[in-house]
N, C-alpha and C positions, 0 to 999 in steps of 0.2 A: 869579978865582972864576967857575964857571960856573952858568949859571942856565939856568933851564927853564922850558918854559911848562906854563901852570896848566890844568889840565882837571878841571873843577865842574860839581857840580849844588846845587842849594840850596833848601832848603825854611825857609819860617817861620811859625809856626803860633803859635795864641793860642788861649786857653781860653774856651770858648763855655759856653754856660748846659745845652747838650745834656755826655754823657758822655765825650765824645772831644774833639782840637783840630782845628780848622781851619786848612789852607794857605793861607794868606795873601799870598802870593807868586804863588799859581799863575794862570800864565798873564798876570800882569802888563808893562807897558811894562818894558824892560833894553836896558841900554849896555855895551858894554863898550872899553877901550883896547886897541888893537895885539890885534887878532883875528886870529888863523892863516890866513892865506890860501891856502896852499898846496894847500887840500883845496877840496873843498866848502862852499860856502855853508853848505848843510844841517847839514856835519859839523861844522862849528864853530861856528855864531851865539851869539850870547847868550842868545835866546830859548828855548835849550835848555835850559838853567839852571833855566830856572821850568814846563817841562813838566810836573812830575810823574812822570815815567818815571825809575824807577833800575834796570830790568833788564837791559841793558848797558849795562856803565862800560867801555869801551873805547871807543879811538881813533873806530872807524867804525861806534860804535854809535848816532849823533845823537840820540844824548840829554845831554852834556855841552858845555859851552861849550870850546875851546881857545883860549888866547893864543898869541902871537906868541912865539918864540924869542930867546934875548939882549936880552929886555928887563930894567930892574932890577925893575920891579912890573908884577902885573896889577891892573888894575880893574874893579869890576861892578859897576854901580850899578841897582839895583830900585826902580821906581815902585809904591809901594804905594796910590798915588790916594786916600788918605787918611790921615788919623790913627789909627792903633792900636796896641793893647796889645801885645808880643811875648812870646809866652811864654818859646819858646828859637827858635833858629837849627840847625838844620840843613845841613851841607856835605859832600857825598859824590865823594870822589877817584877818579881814574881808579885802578882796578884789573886791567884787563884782565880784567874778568871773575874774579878769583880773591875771597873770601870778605873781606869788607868787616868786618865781625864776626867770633865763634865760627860754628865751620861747625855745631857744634849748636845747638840753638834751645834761651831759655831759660836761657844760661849767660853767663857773663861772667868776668873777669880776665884774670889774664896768660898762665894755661894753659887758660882758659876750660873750669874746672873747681866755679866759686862757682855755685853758682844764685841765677836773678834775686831781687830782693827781692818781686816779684810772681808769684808761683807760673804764672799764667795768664798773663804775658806772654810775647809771642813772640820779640820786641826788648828786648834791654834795654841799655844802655851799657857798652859793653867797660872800662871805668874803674873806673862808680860802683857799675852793676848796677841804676840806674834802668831806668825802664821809659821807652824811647824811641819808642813808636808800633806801632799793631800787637797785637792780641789772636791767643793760638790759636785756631783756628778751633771752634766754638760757642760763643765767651763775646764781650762787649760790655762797654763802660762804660771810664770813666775809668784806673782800673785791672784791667778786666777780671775784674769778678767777678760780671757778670752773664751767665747764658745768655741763648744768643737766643732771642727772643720764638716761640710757640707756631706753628707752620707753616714756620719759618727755622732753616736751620741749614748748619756750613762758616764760611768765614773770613768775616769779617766779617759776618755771620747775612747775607749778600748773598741768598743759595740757597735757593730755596721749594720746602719737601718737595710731591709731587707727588701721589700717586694709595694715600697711606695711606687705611686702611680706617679708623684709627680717628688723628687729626693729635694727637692728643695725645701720641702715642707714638712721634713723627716723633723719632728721635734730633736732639739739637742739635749734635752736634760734624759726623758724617756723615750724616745723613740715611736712616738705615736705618730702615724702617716695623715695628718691634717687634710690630707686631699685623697684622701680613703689609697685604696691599693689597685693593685695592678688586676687585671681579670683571673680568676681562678688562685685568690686569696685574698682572706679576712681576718678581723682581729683588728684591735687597735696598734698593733705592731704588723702589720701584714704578715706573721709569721705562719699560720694554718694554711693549707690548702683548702679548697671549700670540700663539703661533704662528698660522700663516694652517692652519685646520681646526680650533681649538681655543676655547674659552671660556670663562666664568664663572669663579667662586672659585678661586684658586690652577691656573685655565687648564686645569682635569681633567676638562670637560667637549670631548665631539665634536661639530663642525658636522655638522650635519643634511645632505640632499643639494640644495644648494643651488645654482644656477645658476653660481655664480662662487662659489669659495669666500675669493678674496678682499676680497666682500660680507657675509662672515658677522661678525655686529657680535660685539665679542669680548666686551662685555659679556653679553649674554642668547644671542645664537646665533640671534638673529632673520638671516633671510638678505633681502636687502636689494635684491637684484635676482629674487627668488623662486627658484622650485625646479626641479631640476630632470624629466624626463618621470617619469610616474612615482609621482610624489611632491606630498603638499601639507599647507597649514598652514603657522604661522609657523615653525615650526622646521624645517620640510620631512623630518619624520621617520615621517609617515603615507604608507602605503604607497597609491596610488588601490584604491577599494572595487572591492569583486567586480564583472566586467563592463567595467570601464572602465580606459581606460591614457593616456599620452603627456602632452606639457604641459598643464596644469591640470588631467589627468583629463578632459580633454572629449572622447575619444574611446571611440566602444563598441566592443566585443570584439565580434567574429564569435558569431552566436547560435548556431552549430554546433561551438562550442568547448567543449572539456571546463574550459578553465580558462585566460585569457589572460595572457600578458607583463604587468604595470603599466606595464612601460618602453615596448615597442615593439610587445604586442599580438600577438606570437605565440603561437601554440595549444600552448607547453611539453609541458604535459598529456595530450597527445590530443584526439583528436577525436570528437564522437561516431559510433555507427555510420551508414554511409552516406557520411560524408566524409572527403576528405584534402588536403594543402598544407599549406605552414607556417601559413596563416589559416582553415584550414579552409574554404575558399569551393571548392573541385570535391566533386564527386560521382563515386562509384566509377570507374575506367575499364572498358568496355566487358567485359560478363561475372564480374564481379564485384560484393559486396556486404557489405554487414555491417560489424563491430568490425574495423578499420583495411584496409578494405574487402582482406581477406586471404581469403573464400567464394567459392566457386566457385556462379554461376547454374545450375539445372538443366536441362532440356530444353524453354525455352517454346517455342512455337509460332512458326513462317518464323525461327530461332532467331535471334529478339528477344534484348535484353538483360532483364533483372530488374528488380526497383526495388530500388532501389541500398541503402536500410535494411534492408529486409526480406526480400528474395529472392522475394517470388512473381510470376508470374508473369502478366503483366497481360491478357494476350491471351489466355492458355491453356497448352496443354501440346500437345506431339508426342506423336504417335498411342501410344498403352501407359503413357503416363506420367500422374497424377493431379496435379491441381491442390490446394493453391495453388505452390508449391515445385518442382514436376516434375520430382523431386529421385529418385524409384526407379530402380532400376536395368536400363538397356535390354532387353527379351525380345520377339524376333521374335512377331508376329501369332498365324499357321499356327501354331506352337509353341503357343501358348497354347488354339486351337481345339481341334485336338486329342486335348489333354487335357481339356479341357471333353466330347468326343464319349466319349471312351474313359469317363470316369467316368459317364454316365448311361448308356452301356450295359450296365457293372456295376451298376449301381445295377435299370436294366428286368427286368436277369436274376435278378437276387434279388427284386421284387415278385414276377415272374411263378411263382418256384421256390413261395413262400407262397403262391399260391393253387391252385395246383396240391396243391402239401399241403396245403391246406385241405380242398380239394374231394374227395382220394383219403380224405380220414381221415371226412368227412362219408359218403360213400359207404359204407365199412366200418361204419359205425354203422348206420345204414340197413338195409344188406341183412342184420345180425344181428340186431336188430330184427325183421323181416320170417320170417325163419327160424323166431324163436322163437314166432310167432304163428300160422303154416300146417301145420307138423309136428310130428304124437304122439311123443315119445321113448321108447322101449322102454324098463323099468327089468328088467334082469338080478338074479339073485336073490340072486350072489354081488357083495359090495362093490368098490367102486373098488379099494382096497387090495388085495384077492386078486388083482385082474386083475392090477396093478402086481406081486404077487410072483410069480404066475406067470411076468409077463412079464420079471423078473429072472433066474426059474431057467431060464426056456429060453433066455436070449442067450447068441447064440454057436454056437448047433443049426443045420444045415442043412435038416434037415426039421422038419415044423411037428405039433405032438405033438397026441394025440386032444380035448385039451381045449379048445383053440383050434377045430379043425374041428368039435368042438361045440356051439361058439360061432355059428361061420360057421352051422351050417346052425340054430339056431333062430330066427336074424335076416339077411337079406342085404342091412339097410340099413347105413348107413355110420356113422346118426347116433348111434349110443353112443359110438363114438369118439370123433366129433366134439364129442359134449357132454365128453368126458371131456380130450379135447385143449382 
């Protein structure tokens, strides 16, 4: 008959006044007869036996004890260094690792098709369907019919839910925070921090412009090495006020700025009239002036520059041109004389026409005047009008008919005519 050697682990526990048993065995003094020596120390001692560990049952998993070969028995004997109660015994055979029990949880018999006699146990005895150690994960107690206590949950309520918003709703089996988590973490366990740029409640909030963003506390979004140029406040989400830029804001804008960078204090904006650069710190170049000093200076005097805002001219103006701007348009001297000569001597010859015609029209008044005052005028017997029709019916006569020479010889002055003219 051949025989084999024995490879064990063994547990013995006793019923304590808490909900569960305690191993009693573990880690205790052990012996054992005709130890395997062919291996390892480690792999075979006895002391393996009372470890506690049954996650590999095989050969070279040192956690079971092995005996010697061809022996007729093995022995193991456990120092329990005192008197106690046993509840039961425990002995776990080498499997190589294959399913020691039902490979489902919870079930028991010969097809491991009965379910345990304890709903909530995880273990139960492949035989009886006792419950042999072991709760599914969220429950506790003797037979596993209490959850775990309030912040605990997972196999053996070992696991402390972490960063629930409200622990009362910390699930007990898994650990899932039912009432989401706490600000600056997510996950269905609250166990992540939210992302590096992000914050507060369910992580939907954005880091501010903060020096390091990953300084930004994920709870509040306070930034924790400050802010970056720019920018200030505890969230770093204030832009620096009008006028000022760069770290802390402690730097002033160029006062010839139409409106500066917050970051780095360039003149974006423009500049005002008179100046240019990106900081607006020069003054027009040479013959220029004005709104992005794009005007042309006009003609000042030893042809100086302009002032650079406003274009006049500070010294004066070249000869024809008018201050302050000197900005008209060039006309030789002579040219302009000229015409100054030409128009006032137009101008002399029409006073002198007017008095000339004054003097000619005064004159005529005068000597008619005069006239009518020194000479008797003949009055003829026959009226103006008869002379007038005579003098109708003889135009056109070559000779002058007796009425006229009538005329002639009873007057041989002129002035009846001339009164009549």
């Amino acid at each position: 008959m051949w025989t084999y050697s024995l490879i064990i682990g063994i547990t013995c526990t006793c019923n304590t006044f808490s909900s569960a048993f305690e191993n009693i065995a573990l880690q205790k003094p052990t012996y054992q007869k005709h130890q395997y020596l062919r291996l390892a120390d480690s792999l075979t001692r006895a002391s393996n036996a009372v470890d506690g560990l049954k996650t590999n049952l095989s050969v070279l998993g040192a956690q079971c004890v092995i005996s010697e070969n061809d022996q007729p028995s093995a022995l193991l004997w456990v120092n329990l260094t005192s008197i106690l109660s046993i509840h039961h015994i425990n002995i776990y055979f080498r499997t190589e690792n294959n399913p020691w029990s039902c490979s489902r949880l919870g079930v028991y018999g010969d097809n491991c098709s009965i379910p345990c006699l304890d709903p909530q146990c995880k273990y139960c005895d492949l035989r009886t369907g006792t419950c042999r150690g072991g709760c599914y994960p969220g429950y506790q107690g003797h037979t596993c019919e209490l959850e775990c206590a309030v912040g605990f949950y997972g196999d053996g309520c070992q696991k402390q839910c972490r960063h629930c918003i409200n622990m009362m709703q910390c699930h007990h089996v898994n650990g899932t925070c039912l009432g989401g988590c706490e600000p600056g973490y997510k996950g269905d366990n609250c166990m992540q921090v939210c992302d590096i740029g992000t914050f507060g409640l369910h992580c939907n909030e954005i880091c501010g412009q903060c020096q390091d963003l990953n300084d930004c506390l994920q709870t509040n979004g306070s930034c924790l090495s400050g802010c970056s140029s720019g920018y200030q406040g505890d969230l770093c989400k204030t832009t620096c006020p009008n006028g000022t830029f760069g770290l802390g804001c402690d730097n002033d804008c160029n006062s010839t700025c139409r409106g500066c960078n917050n970051i780095n204090g360039l003149c974006d904006t423009g500049c005002y009239p008179g100046w240019k650069g990106i900081y607006c710190h020069q003054t027009c170049s040479f013959g220029y002036y004005g709104d992005n000093c794009s005007m042309n200076c006009g003609y000042c005097l030893n042809y100086e520059t302009c002032h650079h805002i406003n274009g006049s001219c500070l010294s004066g103006c070249q000869s024809g041109f008018q201050v302050p701007l000197c900005a008209n348009v060039y006309q030789p001297l002579n040219s302009s004389n000229n015409q100054q000569s030409s128009f006032y001597s137009v101008l002399g010859l029409f006073c002198v026409s007017l008095i000339l015609n004054g003097v000619f029209i005064a004159y005529i008044i005068i000597l008619r005047k005069s006239r009518n005052r020194g000479t008797k005028v003949y009055k003829p017997e026959s009226s103006s009008k008869e002379i007038r029709k005579r003098e109708d019916e003889t135009a056109g006569f070559d000779s002058v008919n007796e009425g006229y020479q009538e005329l002639g010889e009873l007057s041989r002055s002129n002035t009846t005519y001339d009164y009549v003219s």
